[in-house]
mmJSON file of the N, C-alpha and C atoms, coordinates in Angstrom:
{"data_MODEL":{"atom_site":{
"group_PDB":["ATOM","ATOM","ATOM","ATOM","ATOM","ATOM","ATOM","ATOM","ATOM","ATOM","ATOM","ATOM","ATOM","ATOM","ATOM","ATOM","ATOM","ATOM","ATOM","ATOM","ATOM","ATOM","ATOM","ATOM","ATOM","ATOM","ATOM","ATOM","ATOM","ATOM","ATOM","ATOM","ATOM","ATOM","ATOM","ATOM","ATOM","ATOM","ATOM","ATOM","ATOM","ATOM","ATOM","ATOM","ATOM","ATOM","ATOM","ATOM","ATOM","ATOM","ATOM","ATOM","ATOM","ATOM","ATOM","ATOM","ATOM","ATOM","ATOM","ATOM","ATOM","ATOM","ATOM","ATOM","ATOM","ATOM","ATOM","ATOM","ATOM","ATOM","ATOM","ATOM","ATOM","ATOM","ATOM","ATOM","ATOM","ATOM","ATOM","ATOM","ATOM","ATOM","ATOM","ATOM","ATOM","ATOM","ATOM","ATOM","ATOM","ATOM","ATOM","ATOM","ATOM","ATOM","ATOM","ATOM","ATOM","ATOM","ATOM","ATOM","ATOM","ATOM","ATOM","ATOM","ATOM","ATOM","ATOM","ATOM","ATOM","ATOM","ATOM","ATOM","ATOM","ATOM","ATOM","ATOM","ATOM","ATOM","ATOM","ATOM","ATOM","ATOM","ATOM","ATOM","ATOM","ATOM","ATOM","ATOM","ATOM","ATOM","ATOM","ATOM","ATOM","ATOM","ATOM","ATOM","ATOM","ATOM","ATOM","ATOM","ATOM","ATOM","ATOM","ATOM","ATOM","ATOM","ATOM","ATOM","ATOM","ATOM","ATOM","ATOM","ATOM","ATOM","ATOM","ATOM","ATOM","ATOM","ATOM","ATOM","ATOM","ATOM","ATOM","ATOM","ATOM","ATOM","ATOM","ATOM","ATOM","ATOM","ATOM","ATOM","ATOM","ATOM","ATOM","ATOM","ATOM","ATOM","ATOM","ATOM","ATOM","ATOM","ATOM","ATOM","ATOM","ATOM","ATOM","ATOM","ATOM","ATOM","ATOM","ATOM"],
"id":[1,2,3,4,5,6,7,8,9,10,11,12,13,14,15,16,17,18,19,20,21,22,23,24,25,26,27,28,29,30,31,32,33,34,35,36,37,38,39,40,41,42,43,44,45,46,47,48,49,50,51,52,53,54,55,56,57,58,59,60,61,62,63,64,65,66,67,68,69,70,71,72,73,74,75,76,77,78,79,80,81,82,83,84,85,86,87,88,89,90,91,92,93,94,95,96,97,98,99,100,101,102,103,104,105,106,107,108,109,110,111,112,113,114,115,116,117,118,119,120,121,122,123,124,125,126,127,128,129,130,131,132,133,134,135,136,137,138,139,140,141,142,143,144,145,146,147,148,149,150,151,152,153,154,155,156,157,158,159,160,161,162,163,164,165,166,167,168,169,170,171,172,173,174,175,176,177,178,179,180,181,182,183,184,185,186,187,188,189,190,191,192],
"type_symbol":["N","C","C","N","C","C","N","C","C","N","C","C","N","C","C","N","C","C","N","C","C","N","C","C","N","C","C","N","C","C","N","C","C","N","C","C","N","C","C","N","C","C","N","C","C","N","C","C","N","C","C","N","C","C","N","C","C","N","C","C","N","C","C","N","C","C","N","C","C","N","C","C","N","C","C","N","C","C","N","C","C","N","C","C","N","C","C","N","C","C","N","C","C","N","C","C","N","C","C","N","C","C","N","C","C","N","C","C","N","C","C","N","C","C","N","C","C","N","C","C","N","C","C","N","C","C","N","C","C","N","C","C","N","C","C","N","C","C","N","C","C","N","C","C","N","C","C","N","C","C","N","C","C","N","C","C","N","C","C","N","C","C","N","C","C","N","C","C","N","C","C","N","C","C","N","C","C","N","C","C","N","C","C","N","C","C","N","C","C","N","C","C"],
"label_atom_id":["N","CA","C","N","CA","C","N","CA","C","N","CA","C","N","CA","C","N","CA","C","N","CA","C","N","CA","C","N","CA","C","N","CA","C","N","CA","C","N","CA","C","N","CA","C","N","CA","C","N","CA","C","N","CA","C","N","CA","C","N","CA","C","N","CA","C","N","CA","C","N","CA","C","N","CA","C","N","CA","C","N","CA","C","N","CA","C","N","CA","C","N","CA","C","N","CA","C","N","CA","C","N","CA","C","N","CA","C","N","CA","C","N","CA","C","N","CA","C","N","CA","C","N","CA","C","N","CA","C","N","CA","C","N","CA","C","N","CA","C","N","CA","C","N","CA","C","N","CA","C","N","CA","C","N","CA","C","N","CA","C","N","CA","C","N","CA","C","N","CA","C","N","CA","C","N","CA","C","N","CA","C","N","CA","C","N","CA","C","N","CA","C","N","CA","C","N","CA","C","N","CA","C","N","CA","C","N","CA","C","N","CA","C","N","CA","C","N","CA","C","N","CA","C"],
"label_alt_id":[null,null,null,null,null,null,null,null,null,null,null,null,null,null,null,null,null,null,null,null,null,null,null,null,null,null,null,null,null,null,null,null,null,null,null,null,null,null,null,null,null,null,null,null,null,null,null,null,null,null,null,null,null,null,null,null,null,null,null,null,null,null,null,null,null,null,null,null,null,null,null,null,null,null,null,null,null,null,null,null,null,null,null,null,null,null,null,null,null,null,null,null,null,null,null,null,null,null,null,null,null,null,null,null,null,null,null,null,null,null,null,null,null,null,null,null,null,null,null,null,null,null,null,null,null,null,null,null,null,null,null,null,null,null,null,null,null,null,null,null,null,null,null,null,null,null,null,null,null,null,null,null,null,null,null,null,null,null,null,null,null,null,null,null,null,null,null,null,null,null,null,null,null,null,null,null,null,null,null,null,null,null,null,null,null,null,null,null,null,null,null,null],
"label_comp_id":["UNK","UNK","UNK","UNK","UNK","UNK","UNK","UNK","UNK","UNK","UNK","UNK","UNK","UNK","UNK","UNK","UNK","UNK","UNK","UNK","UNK","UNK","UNK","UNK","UNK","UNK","UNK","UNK","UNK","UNK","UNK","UNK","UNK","UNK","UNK","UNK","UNK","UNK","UNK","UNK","UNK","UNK","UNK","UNK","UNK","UNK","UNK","UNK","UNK","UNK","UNK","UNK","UNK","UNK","UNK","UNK","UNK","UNK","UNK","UNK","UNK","UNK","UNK","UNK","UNK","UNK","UNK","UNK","UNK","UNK","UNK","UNK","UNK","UNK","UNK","UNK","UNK","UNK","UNK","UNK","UNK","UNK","UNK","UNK","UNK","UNK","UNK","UNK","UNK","UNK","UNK","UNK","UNK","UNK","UNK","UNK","UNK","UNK","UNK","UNK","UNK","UNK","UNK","UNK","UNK","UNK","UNK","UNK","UNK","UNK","UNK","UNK","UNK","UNK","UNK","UNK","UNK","UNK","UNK","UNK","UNK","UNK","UNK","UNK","UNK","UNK","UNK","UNK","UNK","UNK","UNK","UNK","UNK","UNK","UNK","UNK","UNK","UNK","UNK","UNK","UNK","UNK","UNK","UNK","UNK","UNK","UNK","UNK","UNK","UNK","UNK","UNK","UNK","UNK","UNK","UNK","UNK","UNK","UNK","UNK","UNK","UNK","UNK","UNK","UNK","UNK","UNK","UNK","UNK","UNK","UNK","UNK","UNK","UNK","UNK","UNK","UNK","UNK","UNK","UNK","UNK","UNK","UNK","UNK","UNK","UNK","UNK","UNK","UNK","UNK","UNK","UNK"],
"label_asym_id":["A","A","A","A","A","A","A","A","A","A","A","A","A","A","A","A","A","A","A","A","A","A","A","A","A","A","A","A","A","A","A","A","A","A","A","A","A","A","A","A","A","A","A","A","A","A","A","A","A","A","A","A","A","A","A","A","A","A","A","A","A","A","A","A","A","A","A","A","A","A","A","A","A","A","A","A","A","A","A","A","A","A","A","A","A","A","A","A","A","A","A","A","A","A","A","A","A","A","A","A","A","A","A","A","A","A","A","A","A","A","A","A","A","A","A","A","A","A","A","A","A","A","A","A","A","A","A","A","A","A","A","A","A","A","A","A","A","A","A","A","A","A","A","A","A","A","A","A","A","A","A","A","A","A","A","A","A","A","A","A","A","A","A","A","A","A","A","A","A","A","A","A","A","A","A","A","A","A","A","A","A","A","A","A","A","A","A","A","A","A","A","A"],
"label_entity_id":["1","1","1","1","1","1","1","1","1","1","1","1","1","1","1","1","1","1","1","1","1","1","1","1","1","1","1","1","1","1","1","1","1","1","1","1","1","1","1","1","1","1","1","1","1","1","1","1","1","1","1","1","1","1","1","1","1","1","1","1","1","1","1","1","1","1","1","1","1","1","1","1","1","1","1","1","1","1","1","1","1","1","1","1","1","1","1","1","1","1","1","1","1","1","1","1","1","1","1","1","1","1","1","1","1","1","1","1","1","1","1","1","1","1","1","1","1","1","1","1","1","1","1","1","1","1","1","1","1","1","1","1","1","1","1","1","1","1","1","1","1","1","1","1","1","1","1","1","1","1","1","1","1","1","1","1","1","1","1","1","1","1","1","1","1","1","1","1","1","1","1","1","1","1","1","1","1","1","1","1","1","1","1","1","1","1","1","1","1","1","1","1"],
"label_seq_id":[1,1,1,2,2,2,3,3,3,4,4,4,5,5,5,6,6,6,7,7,7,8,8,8,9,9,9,10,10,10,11,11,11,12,12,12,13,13,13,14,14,14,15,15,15,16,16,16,17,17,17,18,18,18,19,19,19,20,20,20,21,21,21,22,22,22,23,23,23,24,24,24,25,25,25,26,26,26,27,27,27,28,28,28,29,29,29,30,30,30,31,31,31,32,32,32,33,33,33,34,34,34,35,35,35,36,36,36,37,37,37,38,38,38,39,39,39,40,40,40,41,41,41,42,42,42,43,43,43,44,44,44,45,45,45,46,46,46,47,47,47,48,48,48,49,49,49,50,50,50,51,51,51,52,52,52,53,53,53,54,54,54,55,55,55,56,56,56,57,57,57,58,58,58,59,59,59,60,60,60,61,61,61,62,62,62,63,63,63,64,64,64],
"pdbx_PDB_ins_code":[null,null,null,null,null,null,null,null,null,null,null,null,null,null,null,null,null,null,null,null,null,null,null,null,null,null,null,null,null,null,null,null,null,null,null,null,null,null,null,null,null,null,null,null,null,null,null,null,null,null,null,null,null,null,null,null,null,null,null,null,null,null,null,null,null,null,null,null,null,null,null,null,null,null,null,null,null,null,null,null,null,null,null,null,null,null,null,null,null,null,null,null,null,null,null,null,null,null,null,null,null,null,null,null,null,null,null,null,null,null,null,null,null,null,null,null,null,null,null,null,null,null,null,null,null,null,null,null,null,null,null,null,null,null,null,null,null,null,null,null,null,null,null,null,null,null,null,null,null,null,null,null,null,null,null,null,null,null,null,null,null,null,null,null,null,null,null,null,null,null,null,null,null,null,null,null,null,null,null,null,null,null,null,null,null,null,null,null,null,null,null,null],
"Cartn_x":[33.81,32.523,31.426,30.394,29.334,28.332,27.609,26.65,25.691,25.392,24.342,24.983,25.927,26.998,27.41,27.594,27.452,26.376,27.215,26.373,25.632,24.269,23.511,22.814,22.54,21.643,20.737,19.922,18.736,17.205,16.411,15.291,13.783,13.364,12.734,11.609,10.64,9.555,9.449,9.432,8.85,7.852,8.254,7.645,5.988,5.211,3.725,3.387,4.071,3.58,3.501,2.405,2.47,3.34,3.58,4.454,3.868,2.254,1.337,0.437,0.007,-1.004,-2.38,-3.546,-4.951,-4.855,-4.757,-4.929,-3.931,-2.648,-1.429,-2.259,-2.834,-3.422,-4.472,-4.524,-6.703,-5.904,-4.869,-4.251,-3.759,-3.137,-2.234,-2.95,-4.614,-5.732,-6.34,-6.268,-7.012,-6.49,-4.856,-4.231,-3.815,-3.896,-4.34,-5.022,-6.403,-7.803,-7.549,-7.131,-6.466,-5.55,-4.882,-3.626,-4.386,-5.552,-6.162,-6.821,-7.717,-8.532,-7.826,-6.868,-5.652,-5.353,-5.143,-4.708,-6.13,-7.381,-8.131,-8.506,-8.355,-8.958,-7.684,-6.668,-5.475,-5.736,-5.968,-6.529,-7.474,-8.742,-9.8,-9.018,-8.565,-8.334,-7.755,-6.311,-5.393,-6.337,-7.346,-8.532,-8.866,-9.71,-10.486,-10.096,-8.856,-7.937,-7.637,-7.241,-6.872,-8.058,-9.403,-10.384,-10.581,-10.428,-10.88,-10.072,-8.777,-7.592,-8.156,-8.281,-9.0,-10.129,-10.6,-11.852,-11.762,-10.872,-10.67,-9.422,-8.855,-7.853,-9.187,-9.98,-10.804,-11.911,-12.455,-12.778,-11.905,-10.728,-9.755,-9.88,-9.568,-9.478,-10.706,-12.088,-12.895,-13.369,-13.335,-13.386,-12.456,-10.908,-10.246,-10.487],
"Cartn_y":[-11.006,-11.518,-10.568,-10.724,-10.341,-10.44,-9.068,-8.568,-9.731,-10.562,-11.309,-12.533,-12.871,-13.878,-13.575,-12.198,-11.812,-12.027,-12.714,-12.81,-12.004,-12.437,-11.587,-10.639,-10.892,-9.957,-10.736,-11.401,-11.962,-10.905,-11.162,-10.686,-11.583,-11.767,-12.481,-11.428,-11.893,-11.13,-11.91,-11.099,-11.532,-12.445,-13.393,-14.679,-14.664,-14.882,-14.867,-13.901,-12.864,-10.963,-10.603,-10.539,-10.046,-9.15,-8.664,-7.518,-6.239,-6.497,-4.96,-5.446,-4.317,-4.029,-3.981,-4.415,-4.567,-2.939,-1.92,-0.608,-0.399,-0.615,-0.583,-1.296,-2.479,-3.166,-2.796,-1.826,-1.373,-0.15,0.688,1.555,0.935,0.188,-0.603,-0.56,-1.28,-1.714,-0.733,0.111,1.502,2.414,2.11,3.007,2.069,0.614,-0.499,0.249,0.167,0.765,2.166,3.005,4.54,3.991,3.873,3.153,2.429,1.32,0.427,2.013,2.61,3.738,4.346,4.961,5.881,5.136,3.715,2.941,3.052,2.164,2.597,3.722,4.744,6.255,6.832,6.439,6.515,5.573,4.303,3.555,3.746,4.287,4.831,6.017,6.929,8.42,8.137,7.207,6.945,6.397,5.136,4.813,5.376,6.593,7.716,8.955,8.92,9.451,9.221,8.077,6.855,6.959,6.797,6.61,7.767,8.996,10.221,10.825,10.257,10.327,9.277,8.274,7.386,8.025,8.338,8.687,9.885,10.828,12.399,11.642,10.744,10.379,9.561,8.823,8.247,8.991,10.409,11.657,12.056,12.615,12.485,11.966,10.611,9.691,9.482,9.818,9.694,10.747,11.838,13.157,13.702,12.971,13.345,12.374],
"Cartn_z":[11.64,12.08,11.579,10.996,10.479,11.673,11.303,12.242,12.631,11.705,12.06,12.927,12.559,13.299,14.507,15.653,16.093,17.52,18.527,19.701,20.276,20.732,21.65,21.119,19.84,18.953,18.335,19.101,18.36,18.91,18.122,18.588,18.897,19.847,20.078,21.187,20.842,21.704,23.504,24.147,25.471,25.573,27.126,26.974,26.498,25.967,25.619,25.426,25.41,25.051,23.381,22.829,21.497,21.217,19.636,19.382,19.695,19.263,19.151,20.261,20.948,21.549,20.993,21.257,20.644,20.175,20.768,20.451,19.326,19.242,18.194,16.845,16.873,15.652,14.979,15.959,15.26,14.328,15.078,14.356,12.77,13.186,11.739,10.714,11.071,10.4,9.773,10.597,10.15,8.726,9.397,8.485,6.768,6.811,5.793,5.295,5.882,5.099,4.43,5.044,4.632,2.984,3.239,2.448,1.227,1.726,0.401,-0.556,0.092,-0.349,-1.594,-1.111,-1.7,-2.694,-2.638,-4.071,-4.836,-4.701,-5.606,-5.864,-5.349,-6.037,-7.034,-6.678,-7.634,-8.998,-8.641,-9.967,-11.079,-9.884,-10.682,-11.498,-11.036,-11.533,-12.748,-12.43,-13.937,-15.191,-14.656,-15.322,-16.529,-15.485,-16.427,-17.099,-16.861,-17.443,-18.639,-18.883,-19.79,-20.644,-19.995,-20.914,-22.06,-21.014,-21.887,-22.656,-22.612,-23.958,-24.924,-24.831,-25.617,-26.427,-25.679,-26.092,-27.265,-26.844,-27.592,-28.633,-28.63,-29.526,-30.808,-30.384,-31.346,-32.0,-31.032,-32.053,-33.094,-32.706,-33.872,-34.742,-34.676,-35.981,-36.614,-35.746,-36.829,-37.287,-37.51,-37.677,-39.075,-39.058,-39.845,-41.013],
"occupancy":[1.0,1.0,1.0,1.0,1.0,1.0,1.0,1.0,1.0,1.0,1.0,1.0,1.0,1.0,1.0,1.0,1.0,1.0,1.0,1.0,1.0,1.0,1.0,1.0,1.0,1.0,1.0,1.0,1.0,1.0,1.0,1.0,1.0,1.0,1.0,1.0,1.0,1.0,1.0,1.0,1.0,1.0,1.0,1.0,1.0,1.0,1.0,1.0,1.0,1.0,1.0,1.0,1.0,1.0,1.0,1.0,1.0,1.0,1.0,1.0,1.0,1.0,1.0,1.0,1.0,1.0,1.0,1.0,1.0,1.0,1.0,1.0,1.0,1.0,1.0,1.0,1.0,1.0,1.0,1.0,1.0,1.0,1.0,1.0,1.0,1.0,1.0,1.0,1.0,1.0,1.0,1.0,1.0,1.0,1.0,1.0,1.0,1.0,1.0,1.0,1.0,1.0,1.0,1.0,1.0,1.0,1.0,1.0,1.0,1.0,1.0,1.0,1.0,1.0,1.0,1.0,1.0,1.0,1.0,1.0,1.0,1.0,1.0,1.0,1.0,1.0,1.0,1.0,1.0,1.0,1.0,1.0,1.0,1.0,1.0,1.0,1.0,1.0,1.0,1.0,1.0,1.0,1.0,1.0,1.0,1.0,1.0,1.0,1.0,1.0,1.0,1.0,1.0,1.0,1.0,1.0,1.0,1.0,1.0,1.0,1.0,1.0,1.0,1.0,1.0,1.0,1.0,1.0,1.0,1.0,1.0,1.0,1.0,1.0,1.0,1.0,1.0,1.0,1.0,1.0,1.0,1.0,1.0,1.0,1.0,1.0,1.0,1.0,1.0,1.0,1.0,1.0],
"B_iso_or_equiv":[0.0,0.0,0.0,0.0,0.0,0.0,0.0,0.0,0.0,0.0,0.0,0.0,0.0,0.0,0.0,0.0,0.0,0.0,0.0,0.0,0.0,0.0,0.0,0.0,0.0,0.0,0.0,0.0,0.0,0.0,0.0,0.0,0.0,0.0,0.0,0.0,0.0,0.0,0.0,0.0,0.0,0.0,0.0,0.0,0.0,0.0,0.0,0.0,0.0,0.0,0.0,0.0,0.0,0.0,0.0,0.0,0.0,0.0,0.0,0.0,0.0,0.0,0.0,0.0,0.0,0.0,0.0,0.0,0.0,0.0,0.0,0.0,0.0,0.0,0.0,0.0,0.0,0.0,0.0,0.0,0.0,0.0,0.0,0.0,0.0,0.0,0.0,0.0,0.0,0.0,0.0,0.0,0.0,0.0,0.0,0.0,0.0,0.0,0.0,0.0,0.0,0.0,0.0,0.0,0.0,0.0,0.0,0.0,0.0,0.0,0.0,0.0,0.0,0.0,0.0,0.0,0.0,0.0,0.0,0.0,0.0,0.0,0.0,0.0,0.0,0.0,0.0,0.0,0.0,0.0,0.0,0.0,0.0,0.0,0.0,0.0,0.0,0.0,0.0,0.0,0.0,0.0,0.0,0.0,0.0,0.0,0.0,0.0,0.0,0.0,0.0,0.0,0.0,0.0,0.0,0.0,0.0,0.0,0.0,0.0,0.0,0.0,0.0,0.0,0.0,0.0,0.0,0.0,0.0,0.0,0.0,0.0,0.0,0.0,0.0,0.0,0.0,0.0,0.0,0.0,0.0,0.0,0.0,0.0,0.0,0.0,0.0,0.0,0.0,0.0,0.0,0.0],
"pdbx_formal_charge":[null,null,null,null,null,null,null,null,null,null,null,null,null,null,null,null,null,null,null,null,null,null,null,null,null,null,null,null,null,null,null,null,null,null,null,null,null,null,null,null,null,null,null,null,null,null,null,null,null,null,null,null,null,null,null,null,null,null,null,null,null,null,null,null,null,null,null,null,null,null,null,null,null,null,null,null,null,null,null,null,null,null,null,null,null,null,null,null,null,null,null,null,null,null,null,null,null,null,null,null,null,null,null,null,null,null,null,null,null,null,null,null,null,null,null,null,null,null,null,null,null,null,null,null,null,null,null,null,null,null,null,null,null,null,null,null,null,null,null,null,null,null,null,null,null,null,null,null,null,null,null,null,null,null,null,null,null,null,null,null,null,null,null,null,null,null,null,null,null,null,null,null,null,null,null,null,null,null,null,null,null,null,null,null,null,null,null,null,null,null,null,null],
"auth_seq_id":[1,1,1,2,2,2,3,3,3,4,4,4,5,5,5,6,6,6,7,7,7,8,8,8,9,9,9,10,10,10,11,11,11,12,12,12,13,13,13,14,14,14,15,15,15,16,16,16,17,17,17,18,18,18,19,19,19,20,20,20,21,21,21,22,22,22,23,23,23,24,24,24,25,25,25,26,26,26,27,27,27,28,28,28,29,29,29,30,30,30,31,31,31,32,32,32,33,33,33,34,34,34,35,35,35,36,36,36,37,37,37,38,38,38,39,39,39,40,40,40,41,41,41,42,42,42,43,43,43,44,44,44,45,45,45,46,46,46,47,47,47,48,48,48,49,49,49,50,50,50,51,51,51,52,52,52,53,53,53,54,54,54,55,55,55,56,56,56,57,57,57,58,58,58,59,59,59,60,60,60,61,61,61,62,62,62,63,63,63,64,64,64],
"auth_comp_id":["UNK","UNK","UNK","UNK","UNK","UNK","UNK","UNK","UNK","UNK","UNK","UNK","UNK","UNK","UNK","UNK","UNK","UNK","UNK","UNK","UNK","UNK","UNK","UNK","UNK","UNK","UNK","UNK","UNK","UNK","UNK","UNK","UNK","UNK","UNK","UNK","UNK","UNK","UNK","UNK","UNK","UNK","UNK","UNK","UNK","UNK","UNK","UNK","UNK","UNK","UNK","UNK","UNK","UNK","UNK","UNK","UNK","UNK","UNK","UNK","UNK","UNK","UNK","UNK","UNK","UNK","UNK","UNK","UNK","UNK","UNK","UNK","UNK","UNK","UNK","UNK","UNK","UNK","UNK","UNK","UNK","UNK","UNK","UNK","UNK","UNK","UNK","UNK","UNK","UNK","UNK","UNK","UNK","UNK","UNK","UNK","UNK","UNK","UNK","UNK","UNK","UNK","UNK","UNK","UNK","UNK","UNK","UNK","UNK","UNK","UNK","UNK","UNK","UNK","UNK","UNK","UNK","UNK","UNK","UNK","UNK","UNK","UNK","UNK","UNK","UNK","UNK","UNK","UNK","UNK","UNK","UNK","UNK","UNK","UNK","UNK","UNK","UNK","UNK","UNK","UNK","UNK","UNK","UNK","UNK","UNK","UNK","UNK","UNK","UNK","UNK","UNK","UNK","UNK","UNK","UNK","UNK","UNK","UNK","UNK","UNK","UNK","UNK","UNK","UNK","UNK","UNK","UNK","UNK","UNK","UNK","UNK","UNK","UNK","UNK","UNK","UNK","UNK","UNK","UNK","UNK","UNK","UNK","UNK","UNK","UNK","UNK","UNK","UNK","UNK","UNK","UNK"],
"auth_asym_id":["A","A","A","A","A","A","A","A","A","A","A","A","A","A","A","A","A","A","A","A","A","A","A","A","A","A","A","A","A","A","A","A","A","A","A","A","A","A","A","A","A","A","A","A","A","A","A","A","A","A","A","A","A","A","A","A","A","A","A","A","A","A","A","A","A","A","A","A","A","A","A","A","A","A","A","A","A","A","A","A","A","A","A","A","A","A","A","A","A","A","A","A","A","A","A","A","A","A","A","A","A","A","A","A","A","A","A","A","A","A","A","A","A","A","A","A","A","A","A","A","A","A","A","A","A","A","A","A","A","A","A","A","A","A","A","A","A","A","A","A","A","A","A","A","A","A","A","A","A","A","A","A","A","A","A","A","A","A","A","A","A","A","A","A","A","A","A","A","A","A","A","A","A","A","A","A","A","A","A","A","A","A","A","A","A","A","A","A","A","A","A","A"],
"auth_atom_id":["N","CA","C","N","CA","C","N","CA","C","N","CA","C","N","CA","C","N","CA","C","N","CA","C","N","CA","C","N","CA","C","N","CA","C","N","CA","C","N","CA","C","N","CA","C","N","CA","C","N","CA","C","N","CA","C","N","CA","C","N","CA","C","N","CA","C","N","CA","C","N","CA","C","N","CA","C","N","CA","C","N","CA","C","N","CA","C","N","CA","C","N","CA","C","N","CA","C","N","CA","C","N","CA","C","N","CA","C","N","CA","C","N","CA","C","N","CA","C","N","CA","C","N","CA","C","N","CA","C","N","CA","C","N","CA","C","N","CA","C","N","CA","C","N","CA","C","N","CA","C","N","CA","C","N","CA","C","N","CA","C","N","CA","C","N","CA","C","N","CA","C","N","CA","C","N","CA","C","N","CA","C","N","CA","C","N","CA","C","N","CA","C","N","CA","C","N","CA","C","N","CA","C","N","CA","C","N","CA","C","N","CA","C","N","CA","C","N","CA","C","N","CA","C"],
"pdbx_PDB_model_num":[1,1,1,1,1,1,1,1,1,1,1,1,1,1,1,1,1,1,1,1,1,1,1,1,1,1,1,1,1,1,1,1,1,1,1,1,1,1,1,1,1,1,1,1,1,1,1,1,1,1,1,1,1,1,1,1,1,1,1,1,1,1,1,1,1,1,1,1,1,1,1,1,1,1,1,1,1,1,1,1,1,1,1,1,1,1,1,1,1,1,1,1,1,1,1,1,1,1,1,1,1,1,1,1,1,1,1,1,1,1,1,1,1,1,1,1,1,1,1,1,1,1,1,1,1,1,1,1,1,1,1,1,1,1,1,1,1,1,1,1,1,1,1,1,1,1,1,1,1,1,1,1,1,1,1,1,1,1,1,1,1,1,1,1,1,1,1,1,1,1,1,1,1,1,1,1,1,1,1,1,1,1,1,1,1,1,1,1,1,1,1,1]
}}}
């Protein structure tokens, strides 16, 4: 018998009781926003990174 096949192991939330608490969700939300941030400043960075190899690779070539 497989775990999931397995009686008495379902999960189901309490009758009309959310999973999170209003205070638990503002957290979640918060830490989303934390989390989105961190991706674009990581994006930007690789970006301009990218650019200014570009950039010093096409001095190169026109130089030589």
């Amino acid at each position: 018998m497989t775990h999931a096949a397995s009686p008495g192991h379902e999960h189901a939330p309490a009758a009309g009781q959310p999973y999170f608490s209003a205070v638990e969700w503002e957290a979640l939300q918060a830490d989303d926003r934390k989390a989105g941030m961190a991706v674009v400043g990581l994006m930007m960075a690789i970006f301009t990174i990218g650019l200014f190899l570009y950039l010093g690779v096409a001095l190169v070539v026109m130089t030589s």
